[in-house]
N, C-alpha and C positions, 0 to 999 in steps of 0.2 A: 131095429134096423138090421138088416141082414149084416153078418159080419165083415161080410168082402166089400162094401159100402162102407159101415165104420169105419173100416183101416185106411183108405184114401180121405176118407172125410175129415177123419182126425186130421189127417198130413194136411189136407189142405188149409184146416182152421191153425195148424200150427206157423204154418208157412205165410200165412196172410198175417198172425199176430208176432211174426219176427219181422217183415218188412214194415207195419205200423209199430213197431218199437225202435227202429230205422229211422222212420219219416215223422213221428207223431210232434215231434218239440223242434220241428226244421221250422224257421222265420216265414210269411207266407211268400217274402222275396223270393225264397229258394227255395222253396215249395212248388212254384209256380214261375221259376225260370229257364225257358227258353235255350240252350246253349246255340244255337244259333236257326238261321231260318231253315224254316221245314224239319226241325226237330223238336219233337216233343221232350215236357216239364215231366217232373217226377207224378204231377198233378195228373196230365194232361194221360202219361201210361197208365195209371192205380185205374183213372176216369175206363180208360179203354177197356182195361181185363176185367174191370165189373159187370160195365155194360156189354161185353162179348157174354161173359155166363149167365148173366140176365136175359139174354136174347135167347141163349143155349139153353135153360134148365123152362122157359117158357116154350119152346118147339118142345122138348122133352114132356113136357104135362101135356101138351097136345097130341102128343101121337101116343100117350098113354091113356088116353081114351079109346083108343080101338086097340089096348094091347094084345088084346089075344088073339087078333090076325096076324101079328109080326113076327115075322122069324127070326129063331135066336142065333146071335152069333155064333162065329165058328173059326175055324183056320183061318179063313180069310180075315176076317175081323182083327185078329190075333196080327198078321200077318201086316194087315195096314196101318194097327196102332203101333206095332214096331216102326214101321217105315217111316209115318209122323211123328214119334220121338225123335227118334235120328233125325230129321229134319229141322224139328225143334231148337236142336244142340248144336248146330252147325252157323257159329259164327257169321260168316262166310254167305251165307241165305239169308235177303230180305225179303219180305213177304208183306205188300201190299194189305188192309185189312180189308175183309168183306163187305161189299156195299153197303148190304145190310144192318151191318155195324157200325159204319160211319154213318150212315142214314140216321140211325138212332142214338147217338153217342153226342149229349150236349155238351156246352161249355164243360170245363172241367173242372171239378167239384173242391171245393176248401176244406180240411184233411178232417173236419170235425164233422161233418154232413158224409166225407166218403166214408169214413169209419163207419156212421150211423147205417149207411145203406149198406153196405159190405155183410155187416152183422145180419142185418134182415134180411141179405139176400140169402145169408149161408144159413137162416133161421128156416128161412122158405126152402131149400136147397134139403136141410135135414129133415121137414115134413113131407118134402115131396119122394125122399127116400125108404123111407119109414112108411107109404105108403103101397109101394109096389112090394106087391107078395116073392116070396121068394121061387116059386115056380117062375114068375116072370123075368128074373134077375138079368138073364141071358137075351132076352129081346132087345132087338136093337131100334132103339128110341132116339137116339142123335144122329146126328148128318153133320158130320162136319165137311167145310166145302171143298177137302182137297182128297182127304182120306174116305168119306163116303160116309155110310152108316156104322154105327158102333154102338155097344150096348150103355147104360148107363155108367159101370164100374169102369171101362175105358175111354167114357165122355169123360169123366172127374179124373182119371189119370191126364188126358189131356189138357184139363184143365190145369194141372200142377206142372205141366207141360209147357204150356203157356208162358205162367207166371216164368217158370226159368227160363224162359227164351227175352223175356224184357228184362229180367234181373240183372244183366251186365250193363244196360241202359241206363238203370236206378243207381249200381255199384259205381258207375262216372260223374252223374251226376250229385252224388253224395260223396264225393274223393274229388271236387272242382274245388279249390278255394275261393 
């Protein structure tokens, strides 16, 4: 795996086995409750940010079938994945999820089956890295819907992007008595 891939990938498999070390021995009551309507379970977010990178790293294998038409990022790229961190970290910004992703996002999953998928998605996640050569590193194979196109190494910064933007969500929900 290209090394600039490794380093986020690590983070991301760390940051995923600190929040299941979190959540893993929580009752399924509070695993899976509610703090009031229209807000999601600690269930209901882990459910979300899976199924957003499963929908993410599948458009990714798809547009890396034609990669050698795509051009590689650049400033601009650079330029938008700063603007969507900052975005990320700002309390202050709720953000609607993509139709897409609620389209696709079932019931939320019971912490022994989301573990299970989580691993296999970040198994598929590591294969599907380990497959793009390193001449393609820089082609931009994600879309994400607010910031545009981005290469791989800035879709998985995103990705850990993500996760910290629901983690104050998880941190109340696990500090509720």
């Amino acid at each position: 795996m290209n090394s600039d891939f490794l380093s986020i990938y690590n983070k991301l498999e760390r940051q995923r086995n600190e929040i299941f070390d979190q959540v893993k021995n929580l009752s399924v009551e509070r695993f899976n409750h509610t703090p009031s309507e229209g807000k999601w379970s600690i269930s209901q977010i882990l459910t979300h940010i899976l199924v957003a990178e499963q929908l993410s790293v599948g458009y990714m294998k798809k547009k890396a079938l034609g990669i050698d038409q795509l051009k590689d990022s650049g400033i601009l790229e650079v330029l938008r994945l700063g603007l969507l961190k900052v975005s990320q970290r700002l309390p202050s910004i709720k953000y609607k999820a993509p139709n897409v992703v609620l389209a696709n996002t079932p019931p939320a999953f019971p912490i022994g089956e989301l573990i299970s998928r989580w691993e296999t998605h970040h198994k598929e996640l590591k294969n599907f890295l380990d497959s793009i050569q390193d001449k393609n590193v820089r082609k931009v194979i994600y879309k994400h819907p607010l910031a545009g196109r981005l290469d791989a190494r800035q879709a998985m910064v995103f990705f850990r992007e993500h996760i910290n933007h629901h983690l104050p969500q998880i941190r109340r929900l696990l500090n509720q008595d």
